[in-house]
C-alpha positions as CSV (number, residue, x, y, z in Angstrom):
1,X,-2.7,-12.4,4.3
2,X,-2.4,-11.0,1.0
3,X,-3.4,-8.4,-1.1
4,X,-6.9,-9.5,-3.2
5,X,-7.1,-9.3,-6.8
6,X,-10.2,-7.1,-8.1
7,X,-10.9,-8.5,-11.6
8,X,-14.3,-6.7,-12.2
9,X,-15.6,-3.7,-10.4
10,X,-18.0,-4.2,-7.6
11,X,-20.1,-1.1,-8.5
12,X,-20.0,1.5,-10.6
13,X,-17.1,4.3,-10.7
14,X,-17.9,6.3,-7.7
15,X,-17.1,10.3,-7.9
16,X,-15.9,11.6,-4.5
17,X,-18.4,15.6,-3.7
18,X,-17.0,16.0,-0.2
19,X,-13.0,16.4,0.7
20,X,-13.8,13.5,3.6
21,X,-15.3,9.7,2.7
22,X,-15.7,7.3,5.8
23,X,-14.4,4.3,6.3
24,X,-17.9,2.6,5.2
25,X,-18.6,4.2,2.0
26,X,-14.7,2.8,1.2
27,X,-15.5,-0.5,2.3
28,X,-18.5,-0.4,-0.4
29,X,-16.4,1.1,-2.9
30,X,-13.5,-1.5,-2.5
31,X,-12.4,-3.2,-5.8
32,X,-14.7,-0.5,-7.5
33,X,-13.4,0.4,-11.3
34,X,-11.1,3.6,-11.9
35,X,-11.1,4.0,-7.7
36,X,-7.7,4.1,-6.7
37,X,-7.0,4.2,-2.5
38,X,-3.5,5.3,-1.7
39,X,-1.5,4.9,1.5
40,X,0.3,8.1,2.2
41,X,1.9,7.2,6.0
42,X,5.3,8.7,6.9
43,X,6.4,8.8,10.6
44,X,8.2,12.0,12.3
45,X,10.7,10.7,14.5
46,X,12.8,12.4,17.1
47,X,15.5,15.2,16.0
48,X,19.0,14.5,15.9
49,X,22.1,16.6,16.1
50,X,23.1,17.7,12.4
51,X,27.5,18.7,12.0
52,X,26.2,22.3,13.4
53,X,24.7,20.9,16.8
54,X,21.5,21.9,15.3
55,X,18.2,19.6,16.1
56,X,16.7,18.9,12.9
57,X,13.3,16.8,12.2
58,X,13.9,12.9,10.6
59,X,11.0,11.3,8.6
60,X,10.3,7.6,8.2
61,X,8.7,6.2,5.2
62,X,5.7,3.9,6.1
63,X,6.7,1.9,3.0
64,X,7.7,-1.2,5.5
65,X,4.7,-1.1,7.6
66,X,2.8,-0.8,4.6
67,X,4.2,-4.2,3.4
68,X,4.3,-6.1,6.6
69,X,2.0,-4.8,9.0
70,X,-0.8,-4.3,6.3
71,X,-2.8,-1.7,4.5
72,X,-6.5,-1.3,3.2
73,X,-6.8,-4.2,0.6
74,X,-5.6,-2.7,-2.5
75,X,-4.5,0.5,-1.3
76,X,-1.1,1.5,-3.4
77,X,1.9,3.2,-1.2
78,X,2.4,6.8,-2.0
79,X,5.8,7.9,-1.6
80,X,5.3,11.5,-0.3
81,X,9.3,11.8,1.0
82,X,10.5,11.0,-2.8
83,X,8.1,10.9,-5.5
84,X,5.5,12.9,-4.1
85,X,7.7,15.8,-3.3
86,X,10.5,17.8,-4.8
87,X,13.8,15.3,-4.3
88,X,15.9,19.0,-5.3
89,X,13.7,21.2,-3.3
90,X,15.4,23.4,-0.6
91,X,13.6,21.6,2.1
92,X,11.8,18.4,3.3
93,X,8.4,17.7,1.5
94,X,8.8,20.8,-1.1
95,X,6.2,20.4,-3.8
96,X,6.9,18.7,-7.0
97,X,6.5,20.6,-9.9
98,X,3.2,19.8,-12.0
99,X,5.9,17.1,-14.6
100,X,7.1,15.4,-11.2
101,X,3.4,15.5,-9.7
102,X,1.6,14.0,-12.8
103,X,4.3,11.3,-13.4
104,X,4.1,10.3,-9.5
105,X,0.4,9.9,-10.0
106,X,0.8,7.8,-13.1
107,X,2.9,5.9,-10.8
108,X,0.8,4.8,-8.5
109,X,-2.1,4.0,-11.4
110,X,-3.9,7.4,-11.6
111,X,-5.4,9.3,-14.2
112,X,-7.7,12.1,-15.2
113,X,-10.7,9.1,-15.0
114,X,-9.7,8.1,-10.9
115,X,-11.7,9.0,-7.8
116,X,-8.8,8.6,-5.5
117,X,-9.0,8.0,-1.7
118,X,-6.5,8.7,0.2
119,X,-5.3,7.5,4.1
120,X,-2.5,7.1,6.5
121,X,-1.6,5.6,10.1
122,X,-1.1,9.0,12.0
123,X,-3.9,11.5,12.5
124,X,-4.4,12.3,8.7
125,X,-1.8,15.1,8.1
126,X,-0.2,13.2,5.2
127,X,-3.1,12.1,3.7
128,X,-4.2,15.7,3.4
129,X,-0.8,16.6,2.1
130,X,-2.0,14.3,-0.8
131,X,-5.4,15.6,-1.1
132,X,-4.1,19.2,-1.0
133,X,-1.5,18.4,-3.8
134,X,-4.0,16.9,-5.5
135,X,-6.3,19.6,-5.2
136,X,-3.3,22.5,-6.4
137,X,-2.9,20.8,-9.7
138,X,-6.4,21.4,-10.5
139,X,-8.0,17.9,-9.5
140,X,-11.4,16.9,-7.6
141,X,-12.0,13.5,-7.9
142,X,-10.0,12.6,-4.0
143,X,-10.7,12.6,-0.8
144,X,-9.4,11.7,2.7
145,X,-10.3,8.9,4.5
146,X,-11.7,9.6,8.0
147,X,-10.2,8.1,10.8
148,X,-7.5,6.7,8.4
149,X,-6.2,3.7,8.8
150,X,-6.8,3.6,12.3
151,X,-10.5,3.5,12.4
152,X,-10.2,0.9,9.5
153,X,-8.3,-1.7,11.9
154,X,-10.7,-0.5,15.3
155,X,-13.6,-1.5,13.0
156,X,-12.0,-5.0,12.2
157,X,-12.2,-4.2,8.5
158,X,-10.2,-6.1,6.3
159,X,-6.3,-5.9,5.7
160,X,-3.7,-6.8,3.1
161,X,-0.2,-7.2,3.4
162,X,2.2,-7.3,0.6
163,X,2.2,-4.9,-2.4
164,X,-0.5,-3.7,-4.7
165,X,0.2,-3.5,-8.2
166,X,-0.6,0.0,-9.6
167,X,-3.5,-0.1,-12.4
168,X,-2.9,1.0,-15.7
169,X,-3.5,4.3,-16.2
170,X,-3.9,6.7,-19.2
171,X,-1.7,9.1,-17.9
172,X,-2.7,12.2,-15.2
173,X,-2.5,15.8,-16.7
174,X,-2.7,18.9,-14.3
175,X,-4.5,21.9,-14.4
176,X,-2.3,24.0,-11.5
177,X,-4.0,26.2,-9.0
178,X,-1.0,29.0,-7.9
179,X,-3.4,30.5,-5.5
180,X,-3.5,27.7,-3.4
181,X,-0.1,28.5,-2.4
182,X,1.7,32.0,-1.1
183,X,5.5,31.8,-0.9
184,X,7.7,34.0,2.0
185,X,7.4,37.5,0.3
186,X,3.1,37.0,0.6
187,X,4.1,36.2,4.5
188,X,5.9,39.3,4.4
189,X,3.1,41.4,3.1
190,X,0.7,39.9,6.0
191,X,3.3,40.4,8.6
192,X,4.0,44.2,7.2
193,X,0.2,44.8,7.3
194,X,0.2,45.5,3.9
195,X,-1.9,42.2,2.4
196,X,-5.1,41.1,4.1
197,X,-5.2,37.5,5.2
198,X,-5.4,35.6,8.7
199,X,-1.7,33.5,9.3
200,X,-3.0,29.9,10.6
201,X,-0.2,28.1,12.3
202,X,-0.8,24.5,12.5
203,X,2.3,23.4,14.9
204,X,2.0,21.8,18.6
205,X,1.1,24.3,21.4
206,X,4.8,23.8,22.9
207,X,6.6,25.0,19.2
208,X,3.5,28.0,18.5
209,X,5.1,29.5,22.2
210,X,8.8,28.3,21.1
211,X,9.9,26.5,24.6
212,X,9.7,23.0,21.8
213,X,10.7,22.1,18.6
214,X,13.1,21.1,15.7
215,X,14.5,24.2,14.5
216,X,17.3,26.5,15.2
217,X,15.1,29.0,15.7
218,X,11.9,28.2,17.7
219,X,8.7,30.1,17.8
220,X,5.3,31.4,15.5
221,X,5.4,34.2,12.4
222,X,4.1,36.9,14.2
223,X,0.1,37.7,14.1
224,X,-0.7,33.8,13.8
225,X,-2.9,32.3,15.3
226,X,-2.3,28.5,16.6
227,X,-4.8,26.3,15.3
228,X,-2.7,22.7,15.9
229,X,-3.6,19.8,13.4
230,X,-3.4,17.4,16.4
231,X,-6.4,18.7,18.1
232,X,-8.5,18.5,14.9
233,X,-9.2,14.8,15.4
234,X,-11.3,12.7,17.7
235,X,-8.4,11.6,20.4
236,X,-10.4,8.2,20.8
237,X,-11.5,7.3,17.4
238,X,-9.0,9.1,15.0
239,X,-11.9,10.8,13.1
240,X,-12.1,14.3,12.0
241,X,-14.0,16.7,14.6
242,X,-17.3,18.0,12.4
243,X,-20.2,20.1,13.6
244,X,-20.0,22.1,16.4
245,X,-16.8,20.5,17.8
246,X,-15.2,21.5,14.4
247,X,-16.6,24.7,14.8
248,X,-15.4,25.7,18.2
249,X,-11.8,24.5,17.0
250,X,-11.5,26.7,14.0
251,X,-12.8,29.5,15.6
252,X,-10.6,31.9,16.3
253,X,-8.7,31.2,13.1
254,X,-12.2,32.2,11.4
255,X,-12.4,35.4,13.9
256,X,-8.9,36.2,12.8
257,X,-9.9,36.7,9.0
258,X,-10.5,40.2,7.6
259,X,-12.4,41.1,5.0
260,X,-11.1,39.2,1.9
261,X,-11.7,35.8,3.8
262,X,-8.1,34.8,2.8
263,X,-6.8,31.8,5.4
264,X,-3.0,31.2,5.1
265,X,-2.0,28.6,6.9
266,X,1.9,27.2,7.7
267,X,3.6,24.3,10.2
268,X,7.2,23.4,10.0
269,X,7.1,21.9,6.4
270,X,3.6,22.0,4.7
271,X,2.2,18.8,5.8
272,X,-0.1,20.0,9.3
273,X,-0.7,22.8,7.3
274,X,-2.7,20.3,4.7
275,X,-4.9,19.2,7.8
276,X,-5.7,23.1,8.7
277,X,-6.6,24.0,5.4
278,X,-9.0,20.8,5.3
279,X,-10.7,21.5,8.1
280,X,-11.3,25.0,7.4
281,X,-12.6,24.5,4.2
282,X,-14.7,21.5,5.6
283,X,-16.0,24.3,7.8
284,X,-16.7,26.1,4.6
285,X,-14.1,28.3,4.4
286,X,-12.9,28.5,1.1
287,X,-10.5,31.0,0.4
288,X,-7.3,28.8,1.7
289,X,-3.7,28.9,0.7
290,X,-0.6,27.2,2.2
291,X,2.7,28.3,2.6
292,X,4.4,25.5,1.5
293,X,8.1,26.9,2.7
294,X,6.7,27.2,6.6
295,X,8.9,27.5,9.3
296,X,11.5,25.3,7.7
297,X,11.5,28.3,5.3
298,X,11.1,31.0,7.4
299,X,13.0,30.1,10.3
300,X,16.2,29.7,8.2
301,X,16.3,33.2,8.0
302,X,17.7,35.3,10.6
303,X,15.8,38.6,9.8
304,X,12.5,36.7,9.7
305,X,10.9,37.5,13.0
306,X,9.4,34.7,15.4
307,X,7.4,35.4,18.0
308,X,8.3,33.2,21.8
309,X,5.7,33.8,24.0
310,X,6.5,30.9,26.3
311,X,10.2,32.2,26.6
């Protein structure tokens, strides 16, 4: 197979109101005008020893799967290990600064006139990275695609393999949002008592209780409470839990907040952390902010505290 060509637009340029399209209102949309889908897969794979002994995580860019195994037809590869992100940042996946983020969207044929869509072949975390970055530099016009690339293929949709050629685009200009992000001394003023905000960690059950993970130093920033991106998809279909089951998932990360509504929430590098924060403000919660450091951050101090309750 390879990818179609989309000389003419199949309807007019749609405008995304909902952080969440599914795959059927992308299969109408497909080869629509100034709609740009984007691929945003990367796979975790399993920690190796660094020169300290150390276990530390390894990504994969889904680049080659992307080419071979096939993507949504005209979907363009997003690079979120190295143009997406910081390439200098102190750690894995640290946001790009708003130059780096607007000429990465240029890159991939978006501008200030796109409606972008955006996927992936896990359970959405790094299409939500996308959406959230997105979203911090003062743009709308995305959404994430639910059931990603998954439900596409279980619905026998159709598939491209081989590159997409970006569209030409006008150039993307930002419009940041700081308060969608905290940085470690905000974490501190939670953890002190001194700021008013509910810590969402967004880990597996086995690293939130410390007896898992990739880090030195294992274990949740005390007061958090464990609201795992895995668990806040359909285990059978891929699709995002809405409704009640949504509801009951979020909940006691909505009972934790106080009065200022403020949800923080934090995994190991800022990409689960992008599913929380979608599904809380899916839920309706709106006053959201990452901590983009997370435990790759926090952990790396030794006077940082890290609560073990399965040790």
């Amino acid at each position: 197979m390879s990818s179609p060509v989309f000389s003419s637009p199949v309807v007019s340029t749609p405008v995304v109101s909902t952080p969440v399209v599914s795959t059927q209102w992308l299969a109408d949309h497909l080869g629509s005008d100034h709609l740009v889908i984007l691929d945003a897969t990367v796979f975790a794979l399993a920690p190796s020893s660094t020169e300290t002994g150390a276990a530390g995580p390894r990504y994969l860019s889904g680049r080659d799967d992307y080419l071979s195994k096939g993507h949504i037809p005209g979907a363009v590869f997003a690079g979120l290990i190295d143009v997406f992100s910081d390439p200098a940042g102190d750690y894995d996946f640290s946001r790009p600064s708003a130059e780096l983020f607007e000429a990465a969207a240029a890159s991939v044929g978006i501008d200030n006139s796109t409606t972008v869509v955006v996927y992936d072949a896990v359970v959405g975390q790094w299409a939500a990275r996308i959406w959230w970055l997105f979203r911090s530099f003062g743009y709308d016009d995305v959404a994430v695609l639910d059931g990603g690339l998954a439900k596409w293929h279980a619905e026998t949709r159709p598939f491209a393999t081989g590159g997409t050629r970006p569209r030409a685009a006008d150039g993307f200009t930002t419009t940041p949002r700081p308060e969608l992000w905290v940085d470690k001394s905000f974490i501190e003023s939670i953890v002190a008592g001194e700021t008013d905000a509910a810590l969402v960690c967004s880990v597996p059950p086995a690293e939130f209780a410390g007896t898992a993970g990739a880090r030195p130093r294992a274990g949740h920033i005390p007061g958090s409470i464990s609201l795992p991106a895995a668990g806040l998809v359909d285990p059978t279909t891929n699709a995002f839990l809405r409704g009640d089951e949504l509801n009951r998932a979020i909940a006691p990360a909505v009972a934790a907040v106080g009065a200022s509504g403020h949800l923080v929430t934090y995994c190991g590098g800022g990409i689960a952390a992008a599913a929380s924060a979608l599904a809380l403000i899916r839920a309706g919660n709106e006053h959201v902010s990452i901590y983009d450091g997370s435990l790759n951050e926090w952990a790396a101090d030794a006077s940082a505290p890290l609560s073990t309750p399965g040790r």
